[in-house]
N, C-alpha and C positions, 0 to 999 in steps of 0.2 A: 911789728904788727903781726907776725906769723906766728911768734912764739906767743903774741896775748893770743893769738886762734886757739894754737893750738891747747894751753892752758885753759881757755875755756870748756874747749872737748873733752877734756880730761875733765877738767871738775863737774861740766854736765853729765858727762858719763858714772861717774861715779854716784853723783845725787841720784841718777836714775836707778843706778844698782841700789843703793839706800832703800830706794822708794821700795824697791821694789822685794828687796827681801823683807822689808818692813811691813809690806802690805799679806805676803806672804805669811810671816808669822804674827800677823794682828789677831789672829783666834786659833791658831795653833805654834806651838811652843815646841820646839826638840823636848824641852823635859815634859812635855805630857806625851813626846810622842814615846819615849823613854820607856816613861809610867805605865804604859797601856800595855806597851812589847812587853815590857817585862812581866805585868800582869798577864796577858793573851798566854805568856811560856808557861806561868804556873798553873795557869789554868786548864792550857793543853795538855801539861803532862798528869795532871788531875784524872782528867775524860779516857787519855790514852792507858793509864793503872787500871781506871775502872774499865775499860774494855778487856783489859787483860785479865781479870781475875774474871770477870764475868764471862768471858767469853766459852759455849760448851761445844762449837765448832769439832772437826777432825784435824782440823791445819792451823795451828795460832798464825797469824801473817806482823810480822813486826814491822814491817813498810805500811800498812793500813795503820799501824797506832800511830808511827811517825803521821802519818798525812792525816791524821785529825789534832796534831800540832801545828804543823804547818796552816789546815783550813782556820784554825782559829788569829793562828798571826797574820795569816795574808786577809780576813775581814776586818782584823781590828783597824789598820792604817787606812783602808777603803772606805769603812765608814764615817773614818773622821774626815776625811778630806772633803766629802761627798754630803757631809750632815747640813754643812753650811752656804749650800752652791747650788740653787735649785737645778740650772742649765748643767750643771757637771754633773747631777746626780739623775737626770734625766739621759742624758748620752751613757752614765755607765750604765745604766739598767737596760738602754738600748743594744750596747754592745755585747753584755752579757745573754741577751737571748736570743742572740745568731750562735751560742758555744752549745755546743753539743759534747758529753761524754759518751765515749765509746764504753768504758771499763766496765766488765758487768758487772753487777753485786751479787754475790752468792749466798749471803742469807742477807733479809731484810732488815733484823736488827742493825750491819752496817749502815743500811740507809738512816737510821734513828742517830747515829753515831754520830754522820756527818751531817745531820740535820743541828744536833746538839751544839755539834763543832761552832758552827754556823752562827747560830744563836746565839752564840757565849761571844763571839768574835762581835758582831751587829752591837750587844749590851756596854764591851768594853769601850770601841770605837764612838759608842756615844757616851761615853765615859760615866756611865751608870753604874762604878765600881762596885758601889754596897750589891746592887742588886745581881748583878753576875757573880759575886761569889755565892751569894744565900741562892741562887737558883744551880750554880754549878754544884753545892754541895746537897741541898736537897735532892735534886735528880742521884745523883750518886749514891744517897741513903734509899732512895727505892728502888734503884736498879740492883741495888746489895740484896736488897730485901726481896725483890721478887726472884732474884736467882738461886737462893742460897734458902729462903724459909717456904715459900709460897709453890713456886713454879719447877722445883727439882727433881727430873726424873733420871730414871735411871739412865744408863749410857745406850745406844742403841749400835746394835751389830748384825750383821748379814752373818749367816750360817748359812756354808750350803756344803752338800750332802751328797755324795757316791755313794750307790748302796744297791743291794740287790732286792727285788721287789718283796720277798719274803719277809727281808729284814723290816719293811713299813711299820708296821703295829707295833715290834719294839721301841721304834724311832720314837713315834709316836705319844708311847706312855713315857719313856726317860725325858719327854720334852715337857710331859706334864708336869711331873714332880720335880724337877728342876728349875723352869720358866716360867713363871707366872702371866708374864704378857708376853706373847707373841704373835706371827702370823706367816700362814705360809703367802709367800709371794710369789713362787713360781714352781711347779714340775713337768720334768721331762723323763716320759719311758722311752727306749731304744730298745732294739735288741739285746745290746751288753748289758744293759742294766738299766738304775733309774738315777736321775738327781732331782733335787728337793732345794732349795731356795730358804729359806725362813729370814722374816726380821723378827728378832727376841732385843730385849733390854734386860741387863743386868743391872742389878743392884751392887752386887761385891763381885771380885775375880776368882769365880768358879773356874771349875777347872771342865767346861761344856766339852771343848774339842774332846779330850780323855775317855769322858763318859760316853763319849758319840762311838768310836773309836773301841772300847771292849763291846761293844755290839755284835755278834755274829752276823755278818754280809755288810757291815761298812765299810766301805773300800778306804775311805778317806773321808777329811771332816776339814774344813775353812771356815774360820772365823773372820769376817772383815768390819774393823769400824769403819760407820757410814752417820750421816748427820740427816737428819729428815725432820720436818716442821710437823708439827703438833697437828695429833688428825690426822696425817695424812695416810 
């Protein structure tokens, strides 16, 4: 009588484990969850190429292109689990907006990045295949486009200046005929002398420090790349 018990418990258990992976994958499949990862990867490293050639930053960061693979493979399995579960997709939305990131963004185009990310991940996850490549690849053709034909300016650089205050009005005129756009940002007189600040943007790789430099009373000449938003 112990061994039918026990034989029972065993095969209840196991019908419930049946039941239970069964019920589990009655709308999702390992091979769609497959499907999706594999698509979310190509499509990650799609978004993360175009970050990278587009990017006109001062610091390429190759951990930010990783983690707009990563944000697209960790939405895609989210929203499949969540598409079909009204109370599950209600608690994650709950849980998600007690997360706060600390990590700052330092140009805004990242935020566009991981917003993208995002979006591509939400499309796969509800397994809207066609439509996540034709918007991944469209975005990609305008982000080419506005980088490369539309929105391209030259490189922007801090110059800044030792110099004796006599030597000014030369400064001055060699910054005309040389720089087309520029701007003084900051000067300071002292006793020793003066300094001068400028952001200028370059077209090609002049040779500014040089020119600064056979100047009579330029002590010294610093060029620094720096990255600053349009207008500003």
């Amino acid at each position: 009588m112990l061994d039918n018990l026990n034989t029972n418990t065993i095969a209840n258990g196991a019908n419930g484990l049946s039941a239970y992976f069964a019920e589990q994958f009655a709308s999702l499949t390992p091979a769609k969850v497959l499907v999706a990862l594999a698509l979310g990867f190509v499509v990650g490293l799609v978004i993360a190429l175009v970050y990278k050639k587009c990017y006109r930053g001062v610091l390429y960061s190759p951990s930010f292109a990783m983690t707009l693979v990563m944000l697209t493979l960790i939405t895609t399995p989210v929203v499949m689990c969540i598409k079909s579960d009204l109370s599950l997709s209600m608690g994650m939305v709950g849980a998600l907006s007690i997360v706060r990131f600390r990590t700052a963004v330092k140009d805004p185009m990242d935020t566009a990045y991981m917003f993208w990310a995002l979006t591509m991940g939400i499309l796969l996850g509800a397994e809207l295949y066609v439509i996540a490549l034709v918007v991944v690849l469209g975005i990609a053709v305008v982000l080419f486009m506005m980088t490369f034909i539309k929105f391209t300016n030259p490189n922007a650089f801090l110059l800044v200046l030792h110099y004796d205050e006599e030597a000014e009005y030369d400064i001055t005129q060699q910054l005309r005929r040389m720089v087309k756009q520029r701007r003084l940002r900051s000067k300071t007189v002292t006793r020793a002398g003066a300094e001068m600040t400028f952001e200028v943007r370059l077209d090609n790789k002049q040779d500014l420090v040089a020119a600064m430099l056979n100047i009579d009373g330029v002590h010294d000449a610093t060029l620094v790349a720096c990255q600053t938003e349009a207008g500003a």
